[in-house]
N, C-alpha and C positions, 0 to 999 in steps of 0.2 A: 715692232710687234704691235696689231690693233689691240688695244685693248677690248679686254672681253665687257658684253651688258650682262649685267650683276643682274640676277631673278632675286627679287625682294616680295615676300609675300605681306599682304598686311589682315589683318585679324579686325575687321568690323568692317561697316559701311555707311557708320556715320559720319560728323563731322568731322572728328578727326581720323580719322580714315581715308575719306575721298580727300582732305588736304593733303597729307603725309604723302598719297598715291600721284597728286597733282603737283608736288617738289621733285618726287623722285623724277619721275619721269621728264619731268622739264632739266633734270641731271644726267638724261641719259640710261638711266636704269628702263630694265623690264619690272613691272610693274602686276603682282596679280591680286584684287582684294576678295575674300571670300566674305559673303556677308548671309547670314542665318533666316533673315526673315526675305521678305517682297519688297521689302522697300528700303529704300536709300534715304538716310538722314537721321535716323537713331532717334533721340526725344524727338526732332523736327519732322517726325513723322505725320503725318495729314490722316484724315477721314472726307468721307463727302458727305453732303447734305443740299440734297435740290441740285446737285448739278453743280454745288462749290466744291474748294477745299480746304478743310479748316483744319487749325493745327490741333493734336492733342496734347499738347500741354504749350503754357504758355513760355515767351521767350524775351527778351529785351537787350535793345540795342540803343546805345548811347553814341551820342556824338563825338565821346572822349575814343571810342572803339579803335587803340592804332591797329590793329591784327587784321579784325574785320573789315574795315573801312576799305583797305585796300586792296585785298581779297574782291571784294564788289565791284569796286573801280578794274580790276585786273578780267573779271567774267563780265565787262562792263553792263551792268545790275545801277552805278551809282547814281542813274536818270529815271531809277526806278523805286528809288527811298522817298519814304517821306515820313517826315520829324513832326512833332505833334509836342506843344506845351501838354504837362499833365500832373497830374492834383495828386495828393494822397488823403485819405480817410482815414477815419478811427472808430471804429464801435467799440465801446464802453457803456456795460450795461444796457440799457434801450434806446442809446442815444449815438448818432453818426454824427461826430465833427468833424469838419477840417481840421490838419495837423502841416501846415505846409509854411505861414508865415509867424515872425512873431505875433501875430496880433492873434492868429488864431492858437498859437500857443496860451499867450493871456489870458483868453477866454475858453480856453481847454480845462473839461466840467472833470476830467480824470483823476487830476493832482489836487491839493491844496496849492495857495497863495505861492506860498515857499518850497513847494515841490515844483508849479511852473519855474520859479526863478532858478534853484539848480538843474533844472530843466536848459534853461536857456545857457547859462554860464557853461555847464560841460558840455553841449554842442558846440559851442561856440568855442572850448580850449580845445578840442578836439578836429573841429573844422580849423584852424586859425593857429594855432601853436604846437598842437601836438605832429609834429613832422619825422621827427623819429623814432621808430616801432623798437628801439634796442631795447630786450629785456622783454618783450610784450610776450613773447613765442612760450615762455615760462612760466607765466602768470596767467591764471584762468579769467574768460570774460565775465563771469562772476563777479570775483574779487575788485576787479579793475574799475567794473561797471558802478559798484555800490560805492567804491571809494570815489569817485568821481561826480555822483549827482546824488547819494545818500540810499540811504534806508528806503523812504517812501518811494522815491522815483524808480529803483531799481523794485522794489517787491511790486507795484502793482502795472509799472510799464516794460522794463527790459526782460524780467523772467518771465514770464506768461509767453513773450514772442519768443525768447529763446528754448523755451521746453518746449514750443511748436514747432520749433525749425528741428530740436537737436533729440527731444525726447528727455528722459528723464539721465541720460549721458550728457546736458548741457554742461554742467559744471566744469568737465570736464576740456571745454573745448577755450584755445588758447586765444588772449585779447588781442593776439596778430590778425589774427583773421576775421573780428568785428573792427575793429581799426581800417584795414583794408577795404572791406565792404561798403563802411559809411562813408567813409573816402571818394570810393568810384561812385555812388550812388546822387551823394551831394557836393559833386565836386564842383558844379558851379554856381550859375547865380539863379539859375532856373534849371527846372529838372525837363527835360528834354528828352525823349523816344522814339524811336524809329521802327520803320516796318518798311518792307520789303514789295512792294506793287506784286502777286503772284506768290507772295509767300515766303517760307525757307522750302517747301517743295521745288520751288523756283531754283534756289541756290544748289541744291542735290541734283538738280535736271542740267544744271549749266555747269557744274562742276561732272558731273556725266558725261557728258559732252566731250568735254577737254583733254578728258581722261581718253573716253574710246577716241579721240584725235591723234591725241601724242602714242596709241598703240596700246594703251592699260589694257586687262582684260578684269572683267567684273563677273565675279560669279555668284548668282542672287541664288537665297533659300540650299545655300553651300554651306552648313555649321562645321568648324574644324573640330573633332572626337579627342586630339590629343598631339601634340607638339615638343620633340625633344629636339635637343641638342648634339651634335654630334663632331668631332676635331674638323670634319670636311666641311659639313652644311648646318643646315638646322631644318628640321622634317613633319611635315603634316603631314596626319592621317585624317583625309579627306575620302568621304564615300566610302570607305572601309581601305583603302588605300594608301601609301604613304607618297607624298611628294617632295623633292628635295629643292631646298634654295639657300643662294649667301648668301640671307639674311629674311629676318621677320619683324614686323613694325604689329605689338598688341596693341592694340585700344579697345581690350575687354578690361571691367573690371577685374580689381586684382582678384579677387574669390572666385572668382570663373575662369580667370585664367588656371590657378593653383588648381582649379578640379580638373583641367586636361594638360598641363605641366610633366615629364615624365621623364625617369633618369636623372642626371643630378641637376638640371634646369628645373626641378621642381623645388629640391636644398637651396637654390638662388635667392630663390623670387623674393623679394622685402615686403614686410606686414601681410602675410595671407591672411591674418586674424583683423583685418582693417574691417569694420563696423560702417557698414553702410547706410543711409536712411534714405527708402524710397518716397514713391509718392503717391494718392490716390487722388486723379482729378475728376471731380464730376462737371463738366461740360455742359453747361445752360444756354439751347438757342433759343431766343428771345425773338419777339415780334417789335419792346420796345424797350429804351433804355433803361435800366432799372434804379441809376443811382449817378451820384454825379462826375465820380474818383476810377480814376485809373486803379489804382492801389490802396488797399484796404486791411489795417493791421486789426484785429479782433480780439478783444481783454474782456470776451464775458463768458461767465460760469455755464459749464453745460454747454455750450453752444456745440455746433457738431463738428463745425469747421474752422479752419485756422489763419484762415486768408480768403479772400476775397479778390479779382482781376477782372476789371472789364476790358479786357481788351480790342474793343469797339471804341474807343477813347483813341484809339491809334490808327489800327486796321481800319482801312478804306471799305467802305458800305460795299464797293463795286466787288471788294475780295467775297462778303460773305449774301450774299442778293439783296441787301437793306437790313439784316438779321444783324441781335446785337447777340454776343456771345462773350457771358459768365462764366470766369473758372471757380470753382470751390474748390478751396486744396486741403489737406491734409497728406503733410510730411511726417511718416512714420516708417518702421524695418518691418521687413516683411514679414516676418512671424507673430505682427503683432494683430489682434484684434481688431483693428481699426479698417491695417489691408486687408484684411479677410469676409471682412462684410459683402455681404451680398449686396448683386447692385441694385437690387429691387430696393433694399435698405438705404443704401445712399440717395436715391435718385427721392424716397419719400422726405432723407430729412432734407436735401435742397429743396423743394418745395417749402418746408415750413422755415427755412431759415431764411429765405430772400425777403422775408415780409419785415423783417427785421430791418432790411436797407430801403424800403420804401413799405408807407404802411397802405400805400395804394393800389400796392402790387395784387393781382388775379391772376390766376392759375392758367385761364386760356391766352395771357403773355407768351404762357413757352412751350413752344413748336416741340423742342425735343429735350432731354438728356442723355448726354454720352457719361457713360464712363470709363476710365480706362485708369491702367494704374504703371507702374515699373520700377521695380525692385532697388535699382542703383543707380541713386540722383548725387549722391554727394556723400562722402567719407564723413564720419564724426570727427572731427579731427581732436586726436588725444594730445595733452602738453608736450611741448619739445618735439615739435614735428617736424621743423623746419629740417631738422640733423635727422628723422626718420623717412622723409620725401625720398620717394624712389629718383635714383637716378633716370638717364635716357637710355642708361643699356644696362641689361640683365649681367651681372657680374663682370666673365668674361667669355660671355654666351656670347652667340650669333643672334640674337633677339633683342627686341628695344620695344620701349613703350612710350605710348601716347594716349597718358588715360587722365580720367579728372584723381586721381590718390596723386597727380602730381601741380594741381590748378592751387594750393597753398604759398601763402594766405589768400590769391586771388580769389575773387567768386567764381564760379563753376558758370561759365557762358559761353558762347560759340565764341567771343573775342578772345577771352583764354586757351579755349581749345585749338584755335588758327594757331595762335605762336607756339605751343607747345608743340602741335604736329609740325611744323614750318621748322621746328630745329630740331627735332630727333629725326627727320628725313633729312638734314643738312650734315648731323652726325654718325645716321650711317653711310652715306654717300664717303664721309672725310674718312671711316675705320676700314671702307671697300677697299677705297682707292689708293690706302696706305697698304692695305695687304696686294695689292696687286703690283704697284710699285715696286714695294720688298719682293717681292714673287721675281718679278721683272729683272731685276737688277743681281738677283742670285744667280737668276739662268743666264744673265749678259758676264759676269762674274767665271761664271763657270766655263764657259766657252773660253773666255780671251785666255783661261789657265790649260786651254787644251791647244 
């Protein structure tokens, strides 16, 4: 008996989407993704300017990257990276230091004497001893953070970055997941970046490709209205429509998902109450460098933004026509004040806050400002989440997911997102091909008893 090709529908069209779509199908599945907007790649989505394509919002790629790395080498991209030493800054008050070596710790104008020193002593138990996170998943980064470098370090350096990253819900988020982070970030002996010759537009156009090869079909500015479950299939209602498939791969966030969920596939789903924080980037292109730091942590009162990225420290001149391009970010939830601003509002206070990172900065430096924003960057992750992490498959749905509510404790980056789509397209292929099997071996069953 041939075996039948399993129609596996997948729900987005960004990273991890067109990965999930480029496992199956290299398994033999039909393959179909619906994806809501124009374009393919989700955050990695691009703008132009002059004739380039620049990314809107920023992205980083480490040399530790096992997901990605090979993924590149695999659309062979990997002659087309190029890695870049890169610095990080610190504005405190009116003053931008280096924060990268001890020595520029020593002389870091932020702490006291004895604040740099437990300064250095908990990075360094942290980098160097602390190797097992058991217990971390239950204890808030908070608690963990002050009992480690003290009072002073923690009030005037870790909460300030963490109510920027998490909001006033930091508290609440678990020291598994700053443990993790500092981890991947400083895991070696130099911090080291990568970018991509053509972009991550590049990587969506060659993962495109491979797709329409092995037979995928991609259906752009297709949003799915609502998705249930059913003993036979599992069913989208597409274009007012219903379509039937053995199986569906989401990688929508989980609240979007739950708003088109329908039947008891909606009683499933895990954390529909999960707390998202998006992000507002405003996009500075620049005629010339503005500062000297790739990355840029921000500990001053008022100020409008929460981070700083040049990522012209990385990206090749030839990506952006000689143009240097500034992120301002602020990570906030969409209901809040901050995403709501007008962009006329945001694009006046980048202007007055870039003079902050150089006092030599003028106005006719910058060509343009973009703004752009998008609702669901990353879960707040609440205590004990490790035992709340969605599985890969929706109960005992025909539906699986490949979203970032399951990139914990890892950081939310395209290297997370490759392995998690790369094994929930490897685990519905295994749940197919055991129903079919079983399927198979009833009807051969059945026969030999007639």
């Amino acid at each position: 008996m041939t075996p039948l090709r399993h129609r596996v529908a997948v729900l987005g069209g960004g990273i991890s989407g067109l990965v999930s779509a480029l496992r199956l199908l290299q398994q033999g599945k039909h393959v179909t993704i619906f994806e809501a907007s124009g374009e393919l790649g989700g955050l990695g989505s691009t703008f132009e300017h002059e004739g380039h394509a620049m990314e809107r919002f920023y992205h980083v790629m480490l040399n530790s990257d096992e997901n990605l790395l090979p993924l590149l080498q695999e659309l062979d991209l990997e002659d087309r990276i190029v890695w870049k030493e890169t610095k990080m800054g610190f504005l405190h008050g009116k003053k931008l230091d280096p924060f990268n070596t001890p020595l520029d710790l020593l002389n870091f104008g932020g702490l006291s004497l004895w604040g740099r020193i437990r300064t250095a002593i908990g990075g360094a138990y942290i980098a160097k001893f602390c190797n097992d996170p058991k217990g971390l998943d239950s204890i808030s980064v908070s608690e963990w953070l002050e009992g480690l470098f003290g009072a002073e370090v923690f009030n005037r350096l870790w909460k300030p970055l963490l109510r920027a990253k998490f909001g006033d819900l930091f508290e609440e988020v678990p020291a598994y997941w700053f443990w993790s982070r500092l981890r991947r970030e400083k895991g070696g002996t130099k911090e080291v970046k990568g970018y991509v010759r053509g972009g991550y537009r590049l990587i969506a156009e060659r993962l495109e490709k491979e797709i329409h090869r092995l037979g995928g079909d991609i259906r752009m500015r297709t949003p799915v209205f609502a998705i249930q479950d059913t003993p036979w299939d599992v069913q989208l209602n597409v274009s007012g429509r219903w379509e039937a498939f053995d199986a569906a791969i989401s990688t929508l966030p989980i609240p979007v998902l739950g708003n088109i969920a329908r039947g008891p596939l909606a009683n499933m789903l895990p954390n529909k109450n999960l707390i998202y924080q998006g992000v507002v980037n405003a996009v500075v292109i620049m005629k010339k460098r503005l500062q000297p730091y790739y990355w840029n942590a921000i500990v001053k009162k008022d100020y409008p933004f929460q981070g700083l990225v040049e990522t012209t420290h990385v990206v090749p001149s030839s990506q952006t026509g000689g143009r240097h391009l500034v992120y301002l970010l602020n990570y906030c939830q969409a209901d809040s004040d901050v995403y709501n601003q007008t962009d006329g509002d945001i694009r006046f206070q980048a202007l007055k806050a870039l003079r902050d990172f150089n006092s030599k900065f003028q106005p006719d430096w910058v060509e343009d400002i973009k703004v752009f924003r998008t609702p669901f960057v990353e879960p707040i992750w609440p205590l004990g989440y490790q035992k709340l992490k969605p599985r890969m498959r929706v109960g005992d749905s025909r539906v699986y997911l490949a979203t970032t509510a399951q990139c914990y404790p890892n950081v939310n980056s395209w290297n997370t997102m490759v392995g998690i789509a790369s094994d929930t397209a490897a685990r519905v292929k295994f749940d197919l091909d055991n129903v079919y099997n079983a399927r198979n071996r009833a009807e051969q069953s059945l026969a030999q008893s007639h």
